[in-house]
MIMARKOL-165160 format. One line per 8 residues: number of its first residue (from 1); their letters; for each residue x, y, z of N, C-alpha, C, O. Coordinates in steps of 0.1 Angstrom, whole numbers, plus 5000, padded with zeros to 4 digits. Each point is the difference from the previous one (the first is absolute). Last residue first. Layout:
NUM	A	X Y Z X Y Z X Y Z X Y Z ~ ... $
! end
This chain:
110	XXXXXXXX	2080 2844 5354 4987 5007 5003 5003 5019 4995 4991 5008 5001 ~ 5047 4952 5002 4987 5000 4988 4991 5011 4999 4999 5007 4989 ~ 5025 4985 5050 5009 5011 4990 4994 4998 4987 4999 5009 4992 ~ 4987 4962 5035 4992 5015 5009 5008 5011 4994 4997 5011 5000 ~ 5006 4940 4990 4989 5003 4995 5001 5016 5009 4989 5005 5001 ~ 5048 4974 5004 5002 5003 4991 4985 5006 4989 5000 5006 4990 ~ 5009 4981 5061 5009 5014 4994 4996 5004 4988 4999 5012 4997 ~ 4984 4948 5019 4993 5012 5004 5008 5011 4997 4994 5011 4997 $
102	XXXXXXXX	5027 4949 4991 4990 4999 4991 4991 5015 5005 4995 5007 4991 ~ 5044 4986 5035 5003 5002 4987 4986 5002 4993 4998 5011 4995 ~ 5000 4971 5047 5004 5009 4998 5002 5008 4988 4994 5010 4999 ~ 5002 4946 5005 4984 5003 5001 5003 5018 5004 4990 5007 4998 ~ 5050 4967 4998 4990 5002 4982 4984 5003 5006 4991 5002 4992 ~ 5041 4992 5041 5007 5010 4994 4986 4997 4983 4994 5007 4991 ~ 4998 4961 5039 4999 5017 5007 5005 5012 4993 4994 5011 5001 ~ 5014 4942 4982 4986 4998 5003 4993 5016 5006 4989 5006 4996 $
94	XXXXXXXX	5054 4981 5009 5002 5005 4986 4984 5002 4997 4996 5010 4995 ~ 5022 4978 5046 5000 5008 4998 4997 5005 4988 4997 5012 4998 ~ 4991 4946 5009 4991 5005 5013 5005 5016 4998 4991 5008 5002 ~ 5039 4959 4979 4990 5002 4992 4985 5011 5005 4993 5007 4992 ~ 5046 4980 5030 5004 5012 4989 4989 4999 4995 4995 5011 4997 ~ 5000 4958 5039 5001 5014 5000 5005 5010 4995 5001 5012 5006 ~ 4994 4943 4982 4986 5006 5002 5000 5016 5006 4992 5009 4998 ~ 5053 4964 4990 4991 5008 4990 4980 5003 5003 4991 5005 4992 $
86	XXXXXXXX	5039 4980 5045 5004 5011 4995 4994 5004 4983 4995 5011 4997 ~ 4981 4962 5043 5009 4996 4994 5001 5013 4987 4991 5004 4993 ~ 4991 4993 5054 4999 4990 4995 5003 4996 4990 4998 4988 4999 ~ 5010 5052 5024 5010 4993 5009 4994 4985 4993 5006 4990 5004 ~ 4985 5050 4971 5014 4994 4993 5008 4986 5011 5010 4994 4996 ~ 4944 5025 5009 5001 4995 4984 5013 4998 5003 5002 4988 5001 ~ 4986 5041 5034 4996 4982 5006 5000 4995 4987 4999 4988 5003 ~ 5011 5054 4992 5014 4996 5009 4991 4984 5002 5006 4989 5001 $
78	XXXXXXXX	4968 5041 4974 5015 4990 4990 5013 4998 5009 5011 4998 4996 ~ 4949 5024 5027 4995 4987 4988 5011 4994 4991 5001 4988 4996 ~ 5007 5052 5031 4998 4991 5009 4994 4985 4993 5002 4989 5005 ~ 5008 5053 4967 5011 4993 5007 5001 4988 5013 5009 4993 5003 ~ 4954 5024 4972 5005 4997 4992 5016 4991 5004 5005 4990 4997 ~ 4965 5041 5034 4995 4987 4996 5009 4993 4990 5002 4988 5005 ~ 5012 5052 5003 5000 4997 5011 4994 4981 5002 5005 4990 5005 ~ 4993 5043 4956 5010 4997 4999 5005 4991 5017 5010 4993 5000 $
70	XXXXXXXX	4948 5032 4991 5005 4985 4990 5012 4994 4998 5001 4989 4995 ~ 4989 5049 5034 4992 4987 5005 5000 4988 4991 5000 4988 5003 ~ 5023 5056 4987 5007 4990 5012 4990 4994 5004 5004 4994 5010 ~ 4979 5027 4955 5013 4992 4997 5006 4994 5012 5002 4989 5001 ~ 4961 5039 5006 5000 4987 4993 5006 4996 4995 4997 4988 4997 ~ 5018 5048 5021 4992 4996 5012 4997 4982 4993 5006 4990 5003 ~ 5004 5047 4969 5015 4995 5005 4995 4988 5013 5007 4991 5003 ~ 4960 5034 4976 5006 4989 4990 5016 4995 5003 5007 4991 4995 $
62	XXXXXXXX	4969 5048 5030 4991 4984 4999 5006 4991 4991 4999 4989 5004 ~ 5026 5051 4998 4997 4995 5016 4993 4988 4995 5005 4990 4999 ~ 5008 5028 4955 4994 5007 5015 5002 4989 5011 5000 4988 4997 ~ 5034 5006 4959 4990 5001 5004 4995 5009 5012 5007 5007 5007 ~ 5033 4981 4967 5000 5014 5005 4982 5000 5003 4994 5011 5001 ~ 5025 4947 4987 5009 5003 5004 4995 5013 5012 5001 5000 5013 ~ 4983 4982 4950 4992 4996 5005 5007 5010 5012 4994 5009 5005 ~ 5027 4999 4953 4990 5008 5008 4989 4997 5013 4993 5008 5006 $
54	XXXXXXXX	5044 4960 4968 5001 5010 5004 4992 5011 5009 5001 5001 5012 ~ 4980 4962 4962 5006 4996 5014 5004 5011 5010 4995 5002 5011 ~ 4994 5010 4945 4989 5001 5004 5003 4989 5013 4992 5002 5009 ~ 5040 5002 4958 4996 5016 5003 4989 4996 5015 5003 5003 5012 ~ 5011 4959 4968 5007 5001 5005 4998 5016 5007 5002 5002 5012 ~ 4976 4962 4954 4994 5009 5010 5009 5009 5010 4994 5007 5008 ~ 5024 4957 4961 4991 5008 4995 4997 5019 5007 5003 5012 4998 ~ 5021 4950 5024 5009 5009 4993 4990 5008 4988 5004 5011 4995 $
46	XXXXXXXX	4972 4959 5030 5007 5010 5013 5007 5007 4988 4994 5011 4996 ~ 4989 4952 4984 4989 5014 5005 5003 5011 5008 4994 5011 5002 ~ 5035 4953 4988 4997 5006 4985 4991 5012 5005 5002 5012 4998 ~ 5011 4956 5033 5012 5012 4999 4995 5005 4994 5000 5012 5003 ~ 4971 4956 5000 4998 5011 5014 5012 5011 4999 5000 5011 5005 ~ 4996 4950 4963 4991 5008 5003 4997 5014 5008 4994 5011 4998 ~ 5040 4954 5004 5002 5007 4987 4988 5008 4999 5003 5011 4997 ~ 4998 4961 5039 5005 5012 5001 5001 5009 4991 4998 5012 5002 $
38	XXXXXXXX	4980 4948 4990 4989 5010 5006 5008 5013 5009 4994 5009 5005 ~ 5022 4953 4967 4990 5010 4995 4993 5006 5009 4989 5006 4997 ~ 5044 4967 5025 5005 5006 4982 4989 5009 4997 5002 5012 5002 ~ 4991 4958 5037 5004 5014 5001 5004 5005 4988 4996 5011 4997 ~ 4990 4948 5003 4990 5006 4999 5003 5019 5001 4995 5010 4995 ~ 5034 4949 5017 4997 5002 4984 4989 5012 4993 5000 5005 4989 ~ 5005 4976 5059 5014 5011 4999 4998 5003 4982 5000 5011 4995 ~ 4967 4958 5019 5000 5012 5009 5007 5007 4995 4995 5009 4992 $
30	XXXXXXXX	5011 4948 4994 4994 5007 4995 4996 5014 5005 4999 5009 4991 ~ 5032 4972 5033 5001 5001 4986 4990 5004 4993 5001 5011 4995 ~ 5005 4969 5053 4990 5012 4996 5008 5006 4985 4999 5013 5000 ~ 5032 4966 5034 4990 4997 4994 4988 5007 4994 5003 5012 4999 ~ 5043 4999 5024 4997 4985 5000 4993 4995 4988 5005 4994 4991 ~ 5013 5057 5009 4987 4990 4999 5003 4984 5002 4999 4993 4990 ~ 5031 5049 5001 5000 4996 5018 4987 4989 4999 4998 4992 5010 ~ 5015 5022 4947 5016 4999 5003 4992 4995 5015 5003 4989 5004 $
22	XXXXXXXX	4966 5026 4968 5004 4988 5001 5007 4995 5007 4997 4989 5005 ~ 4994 5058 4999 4994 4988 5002 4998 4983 4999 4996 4992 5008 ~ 5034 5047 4975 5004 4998 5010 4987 4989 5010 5003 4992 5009 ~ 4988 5017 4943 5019 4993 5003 5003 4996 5015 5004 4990 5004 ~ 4955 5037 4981 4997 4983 4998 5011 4995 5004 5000 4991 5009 ~ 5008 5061 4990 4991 4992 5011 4994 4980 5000 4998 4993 5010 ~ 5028 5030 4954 5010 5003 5016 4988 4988 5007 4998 4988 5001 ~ 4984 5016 4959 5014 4995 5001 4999 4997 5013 4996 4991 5007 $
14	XXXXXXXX	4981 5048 4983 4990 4987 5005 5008 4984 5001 4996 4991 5007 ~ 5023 5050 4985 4997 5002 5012 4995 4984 5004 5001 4992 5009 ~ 5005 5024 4943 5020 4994 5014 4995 4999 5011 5007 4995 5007 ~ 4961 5015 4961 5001 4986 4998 5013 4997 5012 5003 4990 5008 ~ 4982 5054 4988 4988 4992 5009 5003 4987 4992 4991 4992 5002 ~ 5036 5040 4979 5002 4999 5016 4991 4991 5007 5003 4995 5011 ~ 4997 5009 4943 5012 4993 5001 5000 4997 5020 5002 4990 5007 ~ 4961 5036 4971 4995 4984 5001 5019 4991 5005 5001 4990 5005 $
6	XXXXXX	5000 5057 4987 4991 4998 5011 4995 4986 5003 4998 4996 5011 ~ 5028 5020 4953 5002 5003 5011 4999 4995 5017 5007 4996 5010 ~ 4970 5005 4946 5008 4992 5003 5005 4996 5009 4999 4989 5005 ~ 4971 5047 4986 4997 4987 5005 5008 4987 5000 4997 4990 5007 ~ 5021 5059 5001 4993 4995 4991 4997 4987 5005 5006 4994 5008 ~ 4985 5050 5021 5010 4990 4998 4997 4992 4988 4988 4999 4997 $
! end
């Protein structure tokens, strides 16, 4: 993909995602502010690495095993973030989705 491209989509996402944050946020602004770069981040590296999400996909038995345990925690942890306040719990996802990303992206390095 070109980098343009690519930076156009991880700016609309990270947009979206701040926009609709704000939009339900009482409070916690700076919080909700914080989502901007650190979605644009996490689209950039996903839509980078995008082949190599893909294939996680067609993994063995164990790595499908450790995904539903991370993904089991992850979802149990940003259900008690969003019931204390909704950008702690986008943030709590985006926080997961880039610590994801960043391991995808050092093992397709390798």
């Amino acid at each position: 993909m070109h980098p343009a491209l690519r930076y156009a989509v991880s700016l609309t996402v990270g947009l979206l995602v701040t926009a609709t944050a704000v939009e339900v946020a009482s409070e916690d602004h700076l919080l909700a502010m914080s989502l901007f770069p650190l979605y644009v981040t996490v689209t950039s590296m996903v839509v980078t690495h995008r082949r190599a999400f893909v294939a996680l996909n067609r993994a063995a038995a164990p790595a499908r095993k450790r995904a539903a345990i991370v993904g089991g925690v992850g979802a149990l942890t940003g259900m008690f973030l969003l019931q204390a306040s909704i950008p702690a719990g986008i943030a709590g996802f985006g926080l997961l989705f880039l610590g994801m990303a960043t391991v995808v992206a050092d093992f397709e390095d390798l």
